[in-house]
Steps between C-alpha positions, in 0.01 A plus 500: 500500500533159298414220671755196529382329765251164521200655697429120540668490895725720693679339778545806748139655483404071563713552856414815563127440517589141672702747760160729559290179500703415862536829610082509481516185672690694799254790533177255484648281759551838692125599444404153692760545743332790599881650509441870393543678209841713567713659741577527776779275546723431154390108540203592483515807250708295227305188545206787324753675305653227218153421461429826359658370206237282392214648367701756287695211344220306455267784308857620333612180316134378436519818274806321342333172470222666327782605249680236462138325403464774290784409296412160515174520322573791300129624497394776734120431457600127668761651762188754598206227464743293744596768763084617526380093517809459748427813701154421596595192581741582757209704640286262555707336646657754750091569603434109540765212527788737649290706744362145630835374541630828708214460711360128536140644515195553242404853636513629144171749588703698730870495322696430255912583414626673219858431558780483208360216308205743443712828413667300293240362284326849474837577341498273278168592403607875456854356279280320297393849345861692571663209294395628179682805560922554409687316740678773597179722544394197726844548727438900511172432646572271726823720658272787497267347663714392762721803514237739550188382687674594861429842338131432729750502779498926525098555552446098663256617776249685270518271206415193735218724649362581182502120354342423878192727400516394142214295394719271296760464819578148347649541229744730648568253744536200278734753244726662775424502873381131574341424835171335606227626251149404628294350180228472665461849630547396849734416753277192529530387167743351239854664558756482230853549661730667235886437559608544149309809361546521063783816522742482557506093379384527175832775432724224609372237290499724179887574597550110536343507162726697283788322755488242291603615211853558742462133552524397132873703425804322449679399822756827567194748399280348706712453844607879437172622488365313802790625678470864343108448640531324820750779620328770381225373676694460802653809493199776471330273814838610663477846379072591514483295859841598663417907459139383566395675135210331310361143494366417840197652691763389831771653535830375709645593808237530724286190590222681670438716130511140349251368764726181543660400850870677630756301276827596349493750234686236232167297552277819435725548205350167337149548700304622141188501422322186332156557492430669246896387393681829530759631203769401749371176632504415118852664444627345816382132371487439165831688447717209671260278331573623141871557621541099602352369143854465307666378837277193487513374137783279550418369836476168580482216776258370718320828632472660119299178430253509802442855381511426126200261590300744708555752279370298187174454691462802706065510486491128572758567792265752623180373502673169690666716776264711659289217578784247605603777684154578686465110578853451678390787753171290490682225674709641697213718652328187533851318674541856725144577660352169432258675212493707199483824615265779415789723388570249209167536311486865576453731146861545361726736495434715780405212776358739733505456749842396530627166610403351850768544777830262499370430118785722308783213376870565488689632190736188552152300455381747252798382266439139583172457367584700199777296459276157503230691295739548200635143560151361460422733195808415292340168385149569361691810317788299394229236380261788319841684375552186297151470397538842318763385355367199311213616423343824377142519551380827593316435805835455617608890415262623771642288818 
């Protein structure tokens, strides 16, 4: 493939990540809202659902960024020394400044988050040594990777058994299985909580990777290859989840096997797996994702430039909205029961227990505050985006 296209800005992956950025602001209002993750009712279910969207198009086209840089500076030693320095500092930050601002406390002996800011700056730590291979040696890994890990799915029970008596339990729970790892080897001590285990996370970055060489093809190539991709995508989710084949440790059709609520089987259709991200969670996601790229290039008007901002800034946008987030509920604890409430500084993301009685908000009031969250976030990012813009000092590449 000959590349004809500036890697300096692309338009559509600039509103697609603006897009996730308010989607995420949808499911973290939902975490404080203590409205529930899924099902039963479809209000309720989608309100979950479109957010599933997020993560794998945020890990996705950060591979592409890290391409398009790539091309920029035309050095893999600097593209790798930039995604290891960049890396560890998104994991210090997930362990300190983020986990404070999900939380509101300083309990930092008894638990800390890793959440997708952490999985994805151990990924860029891994792609720092996978970029000196091929590019398209980079893209087979990272399909492989996410095509055949639910191959664990067949012997689950006595694999997880095994890595539960393994003395070196950790690592398999930081690479695959996530959960609450004890680091202090009790319940009593410091708790890591894994959402984002490495695999299958570090596959789809590697994809988003060689993706970007898609990215740099003239105009027809490139919108019939994201189509030819998105569909195909698309399509085998249709195919491996309708006959139930290969890809999910849940199968559909039968909510009890699932261990989710009685809801309509279309709902169990889209009800994958997402931790560990299952092949079809991943199909199901980043296939419309990847299929939506050429529809956006030429878009325009007011809502393509909210999202062009957002998605110029996406870290900076993150690290602002969890905590404006946190402190809204803050006040309007403080304006319902007179107080903050106990459930507010409670260690994110489980908050057991759950909230107090009469606490749970409305999805009408769930959409609300998101609403006036992105409002209120529009202007520091508009105001940073054009920061970036004039000026090019690096600090500014890691917010």
């Amino acid at each position: 493939m000959s590349p004809v296209v500036s890697p300096s800005r692309i338009a559509s992956i600039d509103i697609v990540r603006g897009a996730v950025m308010v989607l995420m602001a949808i499911d973290h209002v939902r975490v404080f809202s203590g409205v529930p993750a899924g099902g039963p009712t479809p209000g309720v279910f989608f309100t979950r659902w479109v957010t599933h969207f997020c993560a794998p198009a945020f890990i996705f086209l950060a591979g592409t960024a890290a391409f398009l840089y790539g091309q920029k500076v035309r050095d893999r030693g600097q593209l790798a020394r930039f995604l290891l320095t960049r890396g560890a500092w998104l994991v210090i930050l997930e362990l300190t400044v983020l986990r404070f601002a999900w939380t509101f406390n300083f309990d930092y002996a008894h638990y800390a988050l890793a959440g997708v800011i952490w999985v994805i700056g151990w990924c860029m730590i891994l792609m720092a040594a996978i970029v000196y291979l091929p590019v398209v040696a980079i893209g087979a890994l990272g399909v492989a990777i996410i095509a055949l890990h639910n191959i664990t799915d067949a012997f689950a029970v006595p694999l997880a058994e095994a890595v539960g008596a393994s003395r070196v339990s950790w690592f398999w729970h930081l690479l695959y299985f996530g959960g609450s790892i004890a680091l202090g080897g009790g319940d009593d001590g410091p708790q890591l909580a894994v959402l984002y285990s490495i695999v299958p996370w570090i596959g789809v970055m590697a994809a988003g990777f060689a993706f970007g060489q898609v990215m740099l093809l003239d105009t027809d190539r490139r919108r019939r290859m994201c189509f030819t991709l998105g569909a195909g995508a698309i399509g085998l989710f249709l195919v491996l989840r309708g006959f139930n084949l290969y890809g999910d440790p849940r199968p559909w059709g039968d909510a009890a096997r699932q261990g989710l609520p009685p809801m309509p089987a279309f709902l169990q259709f889209l009800s994958t797996t997402k931790y560990p991200a299952s092949l079809l969670f991943l199909l199901m996601t980043l296939g419309p994702t990847i299929l939506v790229l050429p529809l956006l290039e030429r878009a325009r008007g007011p809502v393509a430039r909210v999202l062009t901002v957002f998605g110029r800034v996406p870290f900076f946008y993150y690290i602002l909205h969890i905590p404006l987030i946190h402190l809204i509920f803050v006040g309007l604890s403080i304006a319902r029961f007179g107080s903050v409430i106990p459930w507010m500084t409670d260690n994110h993301p489980m908050f057991i227990p759950p909230p107090p009685p009469g606490y749970t908000y409305s999805l009408m009031a769930l959409y609300a505050i998101t609403f006036a969250t992105v409002v209120i976030l529009y202007f520091p990012c508009r105001w940073f985006a054009a920061l970036k813009a004039r000026r090019s000092d690096r600090w500014l590449s890691y917010l």
